[in-house]
Backbone as ProteinMPNN parsed JSONL, in Angstrom:
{"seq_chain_A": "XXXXXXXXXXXXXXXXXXXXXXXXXXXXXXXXXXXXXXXXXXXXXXXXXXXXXXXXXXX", "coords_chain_A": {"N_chain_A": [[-26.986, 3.494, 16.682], [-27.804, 1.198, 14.553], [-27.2, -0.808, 11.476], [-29.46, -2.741, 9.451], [-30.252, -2.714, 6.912], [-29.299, -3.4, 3.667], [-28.047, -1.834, 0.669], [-28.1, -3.329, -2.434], [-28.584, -3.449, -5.49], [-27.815, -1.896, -8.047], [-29.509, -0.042, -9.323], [-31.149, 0.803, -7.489], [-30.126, 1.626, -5.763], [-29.731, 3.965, -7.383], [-32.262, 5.011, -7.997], [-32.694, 6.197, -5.329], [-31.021, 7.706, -4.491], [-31.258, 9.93, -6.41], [-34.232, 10.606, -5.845], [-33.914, 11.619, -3.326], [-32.874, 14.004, -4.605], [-29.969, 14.05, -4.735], [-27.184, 13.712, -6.937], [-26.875, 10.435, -8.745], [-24.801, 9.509, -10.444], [-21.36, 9.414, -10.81], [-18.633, 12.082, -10.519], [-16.86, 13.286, -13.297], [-13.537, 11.912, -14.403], [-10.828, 14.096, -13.633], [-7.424, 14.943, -15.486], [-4.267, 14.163, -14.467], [-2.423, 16.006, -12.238], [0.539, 17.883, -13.509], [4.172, 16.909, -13.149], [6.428, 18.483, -10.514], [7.878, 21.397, -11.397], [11.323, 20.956, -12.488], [13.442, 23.085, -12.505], [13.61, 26.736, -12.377], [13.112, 28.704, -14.837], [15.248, 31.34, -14.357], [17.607, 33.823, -14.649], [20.853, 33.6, -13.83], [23.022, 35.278, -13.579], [23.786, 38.169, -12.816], [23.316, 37.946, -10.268], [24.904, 38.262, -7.096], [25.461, 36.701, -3.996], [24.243, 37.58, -0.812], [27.071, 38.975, 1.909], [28.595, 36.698, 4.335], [27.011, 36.91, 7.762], [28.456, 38.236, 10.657], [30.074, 36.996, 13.417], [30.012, 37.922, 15.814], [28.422, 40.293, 17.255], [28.438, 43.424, 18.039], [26.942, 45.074, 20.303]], "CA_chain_A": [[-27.393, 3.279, 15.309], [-28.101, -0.447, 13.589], [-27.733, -0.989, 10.384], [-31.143, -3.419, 9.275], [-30.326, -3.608, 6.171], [-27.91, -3.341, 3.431], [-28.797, -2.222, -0.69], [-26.888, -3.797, -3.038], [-28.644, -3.163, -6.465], [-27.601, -0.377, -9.114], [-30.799, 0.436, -9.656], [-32.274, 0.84, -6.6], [-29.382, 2.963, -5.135], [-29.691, 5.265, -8.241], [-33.425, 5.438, -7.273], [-32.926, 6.555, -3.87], [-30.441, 8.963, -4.713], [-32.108, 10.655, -7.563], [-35.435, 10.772, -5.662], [-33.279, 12.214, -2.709], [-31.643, 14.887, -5.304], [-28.512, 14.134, -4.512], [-26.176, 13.083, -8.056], [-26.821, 9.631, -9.152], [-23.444, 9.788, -11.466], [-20.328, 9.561, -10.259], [-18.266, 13.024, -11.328], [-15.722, 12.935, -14.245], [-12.144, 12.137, -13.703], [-9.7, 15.123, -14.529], [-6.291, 13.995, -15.264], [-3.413, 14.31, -12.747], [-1.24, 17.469, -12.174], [1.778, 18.152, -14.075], [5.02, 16.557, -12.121], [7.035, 19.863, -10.147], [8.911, 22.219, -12.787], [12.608, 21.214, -11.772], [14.248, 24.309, -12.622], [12.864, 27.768, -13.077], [14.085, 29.685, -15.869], [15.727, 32.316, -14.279], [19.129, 34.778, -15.359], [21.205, 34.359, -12.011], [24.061, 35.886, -14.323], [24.101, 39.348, -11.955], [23.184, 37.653, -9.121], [25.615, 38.0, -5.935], [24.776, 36.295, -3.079], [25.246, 38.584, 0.349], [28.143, 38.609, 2.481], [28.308, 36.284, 5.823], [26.561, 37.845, 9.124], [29.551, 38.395, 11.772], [30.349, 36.026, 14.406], [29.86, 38.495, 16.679], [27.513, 41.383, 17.686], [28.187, 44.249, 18.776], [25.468, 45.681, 20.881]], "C_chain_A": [[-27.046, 1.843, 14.944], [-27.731, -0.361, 12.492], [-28.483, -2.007, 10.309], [-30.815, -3.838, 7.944], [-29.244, -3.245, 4.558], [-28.467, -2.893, 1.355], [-27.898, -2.405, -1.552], [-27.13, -3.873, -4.709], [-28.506, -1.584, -7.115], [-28.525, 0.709, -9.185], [-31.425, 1.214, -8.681], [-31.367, 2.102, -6.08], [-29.752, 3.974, -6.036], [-31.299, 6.013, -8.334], [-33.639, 5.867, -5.915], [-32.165, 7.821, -3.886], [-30.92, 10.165, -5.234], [-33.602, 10.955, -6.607], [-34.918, 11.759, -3.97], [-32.504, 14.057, -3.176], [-30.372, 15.225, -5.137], [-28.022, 13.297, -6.282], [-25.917, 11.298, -8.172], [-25.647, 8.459, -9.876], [-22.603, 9.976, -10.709], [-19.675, 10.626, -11.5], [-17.482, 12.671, -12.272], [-14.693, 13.067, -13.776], [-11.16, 13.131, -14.349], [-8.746, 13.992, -14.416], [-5.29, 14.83, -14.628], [-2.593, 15.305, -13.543], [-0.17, 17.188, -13.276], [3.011, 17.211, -13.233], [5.65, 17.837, -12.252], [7.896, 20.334, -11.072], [10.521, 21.695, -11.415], [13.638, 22.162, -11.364], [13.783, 25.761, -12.767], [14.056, 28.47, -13.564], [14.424, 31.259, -15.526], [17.741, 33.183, -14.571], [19.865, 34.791, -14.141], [22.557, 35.236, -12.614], [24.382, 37.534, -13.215], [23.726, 39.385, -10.737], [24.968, 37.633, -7.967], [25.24, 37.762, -4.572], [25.188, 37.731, -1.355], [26.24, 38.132, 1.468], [27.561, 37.592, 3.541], [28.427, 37.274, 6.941], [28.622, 37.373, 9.778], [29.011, 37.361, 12.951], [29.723, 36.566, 15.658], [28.717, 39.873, 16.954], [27.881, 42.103, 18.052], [27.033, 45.306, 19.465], [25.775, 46.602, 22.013]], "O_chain_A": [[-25.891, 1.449, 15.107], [-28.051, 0.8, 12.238], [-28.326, -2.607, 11.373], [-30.962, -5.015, 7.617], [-28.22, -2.641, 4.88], [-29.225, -3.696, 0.81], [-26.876, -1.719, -1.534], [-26.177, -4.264, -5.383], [-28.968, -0.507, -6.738], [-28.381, 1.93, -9.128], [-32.15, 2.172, -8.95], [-31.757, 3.267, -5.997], [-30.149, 5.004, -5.492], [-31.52, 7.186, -8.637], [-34.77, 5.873, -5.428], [-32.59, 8.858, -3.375], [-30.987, 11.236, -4.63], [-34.048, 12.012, -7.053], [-35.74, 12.589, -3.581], [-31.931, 14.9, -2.486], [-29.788, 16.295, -5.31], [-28.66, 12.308, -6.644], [-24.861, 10.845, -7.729], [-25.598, 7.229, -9.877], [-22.857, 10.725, -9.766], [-19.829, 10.498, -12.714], [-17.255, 11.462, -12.207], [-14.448, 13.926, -12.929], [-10.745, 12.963, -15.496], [-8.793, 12.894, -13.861], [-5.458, 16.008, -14.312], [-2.245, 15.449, -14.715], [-0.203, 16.104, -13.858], [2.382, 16.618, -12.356], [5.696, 18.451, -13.318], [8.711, 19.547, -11.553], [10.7, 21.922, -10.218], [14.4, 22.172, -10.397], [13.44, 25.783, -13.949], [15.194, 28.734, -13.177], [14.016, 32.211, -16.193], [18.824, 32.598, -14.582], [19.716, 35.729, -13.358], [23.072, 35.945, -11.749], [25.581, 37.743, -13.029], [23.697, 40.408, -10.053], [25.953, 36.966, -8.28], [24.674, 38.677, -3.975], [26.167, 38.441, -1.125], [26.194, 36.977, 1.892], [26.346, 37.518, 3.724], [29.31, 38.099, 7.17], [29.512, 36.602, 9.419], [27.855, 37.062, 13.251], [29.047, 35.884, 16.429], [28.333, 39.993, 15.79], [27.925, 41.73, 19.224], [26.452, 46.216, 18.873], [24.862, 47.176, 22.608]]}, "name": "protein", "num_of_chains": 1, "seq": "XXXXXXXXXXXXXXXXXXXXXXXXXXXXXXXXXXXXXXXXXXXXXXXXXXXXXXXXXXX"}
C-alpha cells in the first residue's frame, strides 16, 4: 500500500465521510470519572478478625 495522496481540507474530509455514512462530527466529550472513594462507610464496630492458621498441620 502507497499513499498518493494526502487531504487536508475540512470540507472535503467532511464530504467524504458523510457521503461514506460514516459521522462527520466528532462525538461529545463526557467529563472524567469521579477520583476512587477512599474509605467505604462501613460499621467494623463487631467486626473480629479470625484467629492465626497453625504453624503446623496435622495430617
Amino acid at each position: 500500500m502507497e499513499i498518493v495522496a494526502a487531504i487536508t481540507s475540512p470540507a472535503g474530509i467532511g464530504r467524504i465521510l458523510e457521503h461514506m455514512g460514516l459521522p462527520s462530527v466528532a462525538p461529545a466529550v463526557h467529563p472524567p470519572r469521579p477520583p476512587p472513594q477512599a474509605e467505604l462507610p462501613i460499621d467494623l464496630s463487631g467486626f473480629e478478625p479470625d484467629p492465626p492458621a497453625p504453624n503446623e498441620f496435622d495430617a
